[in-house]
N, C-alpha and C positions, 0 to 999 in steps of 0.2 A: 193097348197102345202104351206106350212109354219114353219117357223124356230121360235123355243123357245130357247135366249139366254139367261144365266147366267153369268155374270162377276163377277168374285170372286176376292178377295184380300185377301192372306193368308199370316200370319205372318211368316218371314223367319225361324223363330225357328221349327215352324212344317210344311214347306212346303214338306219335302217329305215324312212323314207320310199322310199328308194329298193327295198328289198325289198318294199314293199307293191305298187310304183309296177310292180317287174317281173313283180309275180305276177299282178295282175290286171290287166293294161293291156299291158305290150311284151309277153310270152310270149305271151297270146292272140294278139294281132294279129298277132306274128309267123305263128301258126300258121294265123290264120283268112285268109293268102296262097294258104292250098291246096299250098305247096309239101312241106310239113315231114311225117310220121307223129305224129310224137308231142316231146314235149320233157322234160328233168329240171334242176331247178336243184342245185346242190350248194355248199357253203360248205367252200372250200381251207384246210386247216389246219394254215396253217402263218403264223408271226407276218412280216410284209413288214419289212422295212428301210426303207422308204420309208413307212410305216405303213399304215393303211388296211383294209380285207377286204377278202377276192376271193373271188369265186364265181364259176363255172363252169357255163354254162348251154349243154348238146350237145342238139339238134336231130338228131332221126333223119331221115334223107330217103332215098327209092329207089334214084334214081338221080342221077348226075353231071349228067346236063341238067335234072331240074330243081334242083337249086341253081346253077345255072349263070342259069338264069331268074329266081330269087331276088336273085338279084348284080344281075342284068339291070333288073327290075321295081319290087323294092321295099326292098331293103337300103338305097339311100341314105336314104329317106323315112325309115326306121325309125331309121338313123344320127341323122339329123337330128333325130327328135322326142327321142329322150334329151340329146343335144349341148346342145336350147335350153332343156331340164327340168333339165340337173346339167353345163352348160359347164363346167370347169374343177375340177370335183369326182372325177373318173375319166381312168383310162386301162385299155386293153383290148386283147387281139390275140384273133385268129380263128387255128382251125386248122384243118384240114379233113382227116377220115380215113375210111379204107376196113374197114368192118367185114371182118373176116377169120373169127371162129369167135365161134360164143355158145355157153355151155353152164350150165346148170344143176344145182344141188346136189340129188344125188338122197335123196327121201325115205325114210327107214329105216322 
């Protein structure tokens, strides 16, 4: 299993346009590629120097080929339709990791 993260920094002037704009529109479509299992958003909390919020948006996926297919298929499309919705209001890096162990808090 493996996690595809996105850290986004979005300028506080459109951050909740743009939160609405990821929750119901780029997160699905991301997903509705077929590549992904499942997705979480999360709001980093910590204050930027550069200003802004960041949230952190990890995609679950199986395996290494298909994100590799993803990269392949439809990442630039999906690059591209935020790019021409909030050009110059974000910046972002991907990371990409190898689930190692999950564990759960057991019930008393």
């Amino acid at each position: 299993m493996y996690v595809y993260n996105i850290t986004t920094n979005i300028e506080g002037s459109c951050e909740q346009e743009w939160l609405l704009w990821m929750q119901e529109t780029h997160i699905p479509e991301t997903l509705e590629t077929g590549k992904f299992l499942s997705a979480k958003m999360c709001k980093v909390l910590v204050e930027e120097e550069m200003g802004g919020v960041t949230y952190s948006v990890q995609y679950m996926v199986e395996t290494k080929e298909a994100l590799e297919a993803f990269y392949k298929e439809d990442s630039v499309n999906l690059k591209n339709k935020m790019n021409s919705k909030y050009a110059g209001k974000f910046v972002f890096f991907e990371t990409e990791m190898k689930l190692i162990d999950k564990q759960f808090a057991s019930k008393n």
